[in-house]
C-alpha positions, -999 to +999 in steps of 0.1 A: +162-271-207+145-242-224+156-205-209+126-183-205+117-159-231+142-131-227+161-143-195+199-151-202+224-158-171+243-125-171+280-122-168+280-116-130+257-150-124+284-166-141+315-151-120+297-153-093+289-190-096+323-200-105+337-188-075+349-219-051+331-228-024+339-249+007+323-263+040+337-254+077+364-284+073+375-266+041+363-296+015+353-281-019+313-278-025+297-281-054+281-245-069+247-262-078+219-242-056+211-269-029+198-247+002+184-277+020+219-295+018+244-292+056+274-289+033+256-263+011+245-241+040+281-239+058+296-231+024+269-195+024+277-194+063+318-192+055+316-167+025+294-145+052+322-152+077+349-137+054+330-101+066+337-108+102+370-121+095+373-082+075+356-066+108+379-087+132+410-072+112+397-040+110+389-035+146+426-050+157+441-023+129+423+006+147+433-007+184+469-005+173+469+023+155+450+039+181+479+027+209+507+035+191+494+073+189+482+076+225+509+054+240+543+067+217+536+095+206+566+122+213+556+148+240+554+183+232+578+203+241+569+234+267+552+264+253+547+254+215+519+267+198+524+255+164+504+223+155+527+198+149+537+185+112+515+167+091+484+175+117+467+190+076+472+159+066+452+144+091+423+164+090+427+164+050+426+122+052+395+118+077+373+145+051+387+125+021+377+095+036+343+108+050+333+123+014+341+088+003+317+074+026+289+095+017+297+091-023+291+047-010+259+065+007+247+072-029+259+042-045+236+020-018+203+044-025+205+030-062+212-008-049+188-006-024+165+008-057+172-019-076+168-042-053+133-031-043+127-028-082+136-066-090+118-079-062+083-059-068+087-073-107+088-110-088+058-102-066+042-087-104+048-114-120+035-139-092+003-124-092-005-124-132+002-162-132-021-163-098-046-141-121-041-172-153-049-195-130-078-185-112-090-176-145-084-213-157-106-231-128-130-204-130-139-205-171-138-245-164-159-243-132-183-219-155-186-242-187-191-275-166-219-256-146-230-243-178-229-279-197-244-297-164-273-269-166-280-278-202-279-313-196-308-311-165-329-286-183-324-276-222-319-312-231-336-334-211-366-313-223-357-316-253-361-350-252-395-344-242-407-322-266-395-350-297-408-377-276-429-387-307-404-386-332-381-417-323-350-407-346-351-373-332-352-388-297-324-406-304-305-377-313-310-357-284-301-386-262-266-390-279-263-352-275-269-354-239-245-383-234-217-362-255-225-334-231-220-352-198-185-367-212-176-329-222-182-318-185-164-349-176-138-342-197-133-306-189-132-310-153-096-325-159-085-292-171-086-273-138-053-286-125-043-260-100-077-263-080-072-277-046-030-274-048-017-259-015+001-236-028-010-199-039+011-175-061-007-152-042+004-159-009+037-165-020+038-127-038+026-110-001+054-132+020+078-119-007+067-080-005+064-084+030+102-094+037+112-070+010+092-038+024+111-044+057+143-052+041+140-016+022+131-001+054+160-015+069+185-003+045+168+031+040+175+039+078+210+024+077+219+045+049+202+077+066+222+066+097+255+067+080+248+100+062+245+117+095+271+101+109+293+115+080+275+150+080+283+157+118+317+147+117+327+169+089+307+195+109+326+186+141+358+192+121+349+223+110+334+237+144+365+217+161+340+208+183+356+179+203+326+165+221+309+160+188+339+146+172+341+120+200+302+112+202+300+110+159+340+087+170+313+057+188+288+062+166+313+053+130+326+021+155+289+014+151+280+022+117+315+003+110+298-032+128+266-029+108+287-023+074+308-055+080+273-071+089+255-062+061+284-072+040+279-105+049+248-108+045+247-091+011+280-116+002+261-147+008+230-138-008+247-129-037+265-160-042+233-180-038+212-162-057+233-162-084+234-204-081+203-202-084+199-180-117+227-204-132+202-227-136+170-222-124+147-247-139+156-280-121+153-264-087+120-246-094+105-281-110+116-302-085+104-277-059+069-271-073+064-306-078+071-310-041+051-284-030+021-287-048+023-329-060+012-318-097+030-341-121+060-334-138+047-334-175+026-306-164+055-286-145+074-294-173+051-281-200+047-244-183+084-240-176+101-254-202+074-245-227+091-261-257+088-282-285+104-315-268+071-313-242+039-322-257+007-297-241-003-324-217-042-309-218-041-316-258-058-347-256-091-334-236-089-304-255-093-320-292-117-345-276-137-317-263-134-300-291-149-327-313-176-338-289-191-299-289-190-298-326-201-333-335-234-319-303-237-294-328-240-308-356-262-333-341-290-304-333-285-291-365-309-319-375-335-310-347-365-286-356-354-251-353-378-241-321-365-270-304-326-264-305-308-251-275-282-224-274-262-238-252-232-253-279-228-215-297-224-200-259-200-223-249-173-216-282-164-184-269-153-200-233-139-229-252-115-213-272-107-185-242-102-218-221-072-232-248-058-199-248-057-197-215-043-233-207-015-231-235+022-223-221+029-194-234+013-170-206+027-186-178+062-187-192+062-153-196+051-146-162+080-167-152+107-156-174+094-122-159+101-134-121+135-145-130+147-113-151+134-092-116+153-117-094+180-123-113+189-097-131+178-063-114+177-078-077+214-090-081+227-061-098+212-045-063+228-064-044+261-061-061+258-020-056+244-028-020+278-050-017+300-022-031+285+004-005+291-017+021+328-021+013+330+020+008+313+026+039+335+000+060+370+014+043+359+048+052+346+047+085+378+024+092+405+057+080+383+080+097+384+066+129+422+061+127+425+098+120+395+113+142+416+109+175+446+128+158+422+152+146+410+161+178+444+161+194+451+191+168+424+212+181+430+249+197+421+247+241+393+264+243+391+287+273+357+299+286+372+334+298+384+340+263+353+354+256+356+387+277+367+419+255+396+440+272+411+418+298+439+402+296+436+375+320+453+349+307+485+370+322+494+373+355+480+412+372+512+421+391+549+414+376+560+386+396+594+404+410+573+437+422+564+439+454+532+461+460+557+481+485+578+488+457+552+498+436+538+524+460+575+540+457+572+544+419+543+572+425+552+602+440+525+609+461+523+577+476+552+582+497+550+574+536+548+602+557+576+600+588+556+600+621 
């Protein structure tokens, strides 16, 4: 198999393909990329269940954790106003962690990047092979029409016009014929014209999936960045309510990172089957898809020296035919010679240029460098935020209820200057009687 010009299978393909794979009854899967396959299909399925199996564990971890400090915690003892030891700690954890989170929030802006960048260079490099091969049927469409045109008009008058001159007759005749096998001939060499399926259609599905796969990241990541932002300002307002509202929304933001985790796991690990060797799946697939034969699939994707052009034949008979029609009219009286064979050299030789591999396996070493080089790389920075994002949101909700617990009762008549309400008005063990006594001239008077 040849590689496409400048497309290697990088060093994480390679990892990532030699990882083991098994079905849901455990039995070892092959790694070759076989998406149609049961066995195949439950392997993907089980490396995505490895997140919830993560999620699962993380979600007992914070119930227990969570129960042993609300359930066994020692009380407080009467009247203490210190916080009690290691409550810095706490606090200091859940910003650590949180600042984490938000340095993951950065890490999945550039995968989500370079996801979105490998992607639009596979659209890109769908539509310049769409672009090659309308241009094929339509320079092939135009020099049939063109040949067909000269063969109802230019040369049957011809014929005509040397009607007296029985050699020259002869050679216009043989012209004509030569002409109608050239059309003939050429007509062959449109081979994508009337296949089912379009680069171009293929290119808008892909951008289509991949604008709403952007959008979907874009707002998760926004998501978690508030998230992170108004806990940290809930910890420095000691705001409880906000604490506890931005406490459900991490439990959420925690689901979504496991899910995406899984989803980012599995694609990886097929795409990068699918890089490993790419060319037997994309033949066979093609060839399914669009019933061309397989010398022709295998001339444009392979494009080496071990597969013969398959259009070489036609070309170097039409080749021949147009110059030996030339040649032919050379012998013709000057006023009488069509233009037709100089017109058509130009769109002959564009036409070979056109139809030789070397365009087309660009285009398609192009698609698989934007797959499966910046697209995986993506989704391996994707995969690492994911992992930040869930081990962060994870320690902060294990520490945001201890947090909380650590904040200072807020009391709403705190707030009015020079009273003292939060002691009593009257010593306990003074009786207002006695405390007319202490004044002298509150004294009763004897009646």
């Amino acid at each position: 198999m040849g590689a496409p010009p400048g497309y290697r299978p990088s060093a994480w393909v390679h990892l990532l393909h030699q990882l083991p794979r098994a079905d849901f009854q455990l039995r070892p899967v092959p790694s070759g990329f076989a998406p149609r396959e049961q066995e195949y299909q439950q392997a993907l399925l089980l490396v995505a269940a490895l997140a919830g199996l993560g999620l699962g564990l993380s979600l007992i971890f914070i119930a227990v954790y969570l129960i042993r400090f609300c359930c066994c915690r020692p009380p407080e003892p009467p009247g203490a106003k210190s916080p009690p030891p290691g409550g810095g700690c706490v606090t200091w954890s859940c910003i650590a962690a949180l600042l984490v989170g938000c340095a993951g929030i950065g890490i999945g802006f550039y995968g989500n990047s370079e996801t979105s960048d490998g992607v639009s260079q596979l659209s890109s490099a769908l539509l310049h092979a769409n672009h090659t091969l309308s241009a094929i049927d339509h320079l092939v469409l135009e020099t049939v029409e063109t040949l067909g045109e000269a063969v109802r008009t230019e040369l049957t008058t011809l014929e005509e016009v040397l009607e007296q001159r029985t050699e020259l007759v002869a050679a216009a005749r043989a012209a004509r014929r030569q002409t109608e096998a050239v059309a003939q001939q050429l007509q062959g060499l449109a081979f994508w014209q009337g296949v089912p399926l379009s680069p171009l259609q293929v290119a808008e599905d892909v951008s289509f999936v991949e604008e709403y796969r952007w959008l979907a990241y874009v707002l998760l990541l926004l998501l978690e960045l508030l998230v992170c932002l108004f806990t940290l300002l809930g910890l420095a307002k000691q705001s409880k309510w906000l604490v506890i509202v931005m406490t459900v929304m991490s439990l959420l933001v925690l689901i979504l990172s496991w899910g995406s985790m899984g989803l980012e796991a599995a694609t990886a690990v097929g795409l990068s089957d699918f890089c490993s060797n790419p060319d037997i799946y994309i033949l066979n697939l093609t060839q399914e898809e669009t019933g061309l034969s397989s010398d022709i699939l295998s001339y444009y994707f392979l494009c080496n020296q071990a597969v013969s052009n398959p259009f070489q034949q036609r070309l170097t008979l039409s080749q021949r035919a147009l110059a030996n029609i030339h040649s032919q009219l050379q012998g013709l009286e000057r006023e009488a010679v069509p233009q037709f064979p100089s017109a058509q050299v130009g769109n002959f030789h564009q036409l070979v240029a056109l139809l030789h591999c070397r365009g087309l396996h660009k285009d398609y070493g192009a698609a698989l460098r934007g797959l499966c080089e910046d697209a995986l790389e993506g989704l391996l920075f994707l995969l690492l935020f994911s992992l930040l994002s869930a081990g962060a949101l994870a320690t902060a909700l294990c520490s945001l209820p201890r947090a909380w617990a650590l904040f200072p009762p807020r009391n709403p008549s705190a707030s009015c200057s020079g009273s003292r309400l939060s002691e009593p008005l009257l010593p306990a063990r003074l009786e207002p009687a006695s405390l007319l006594r202490s004044f002298p001239g509150c004294r009763r008077r004897p009646h």
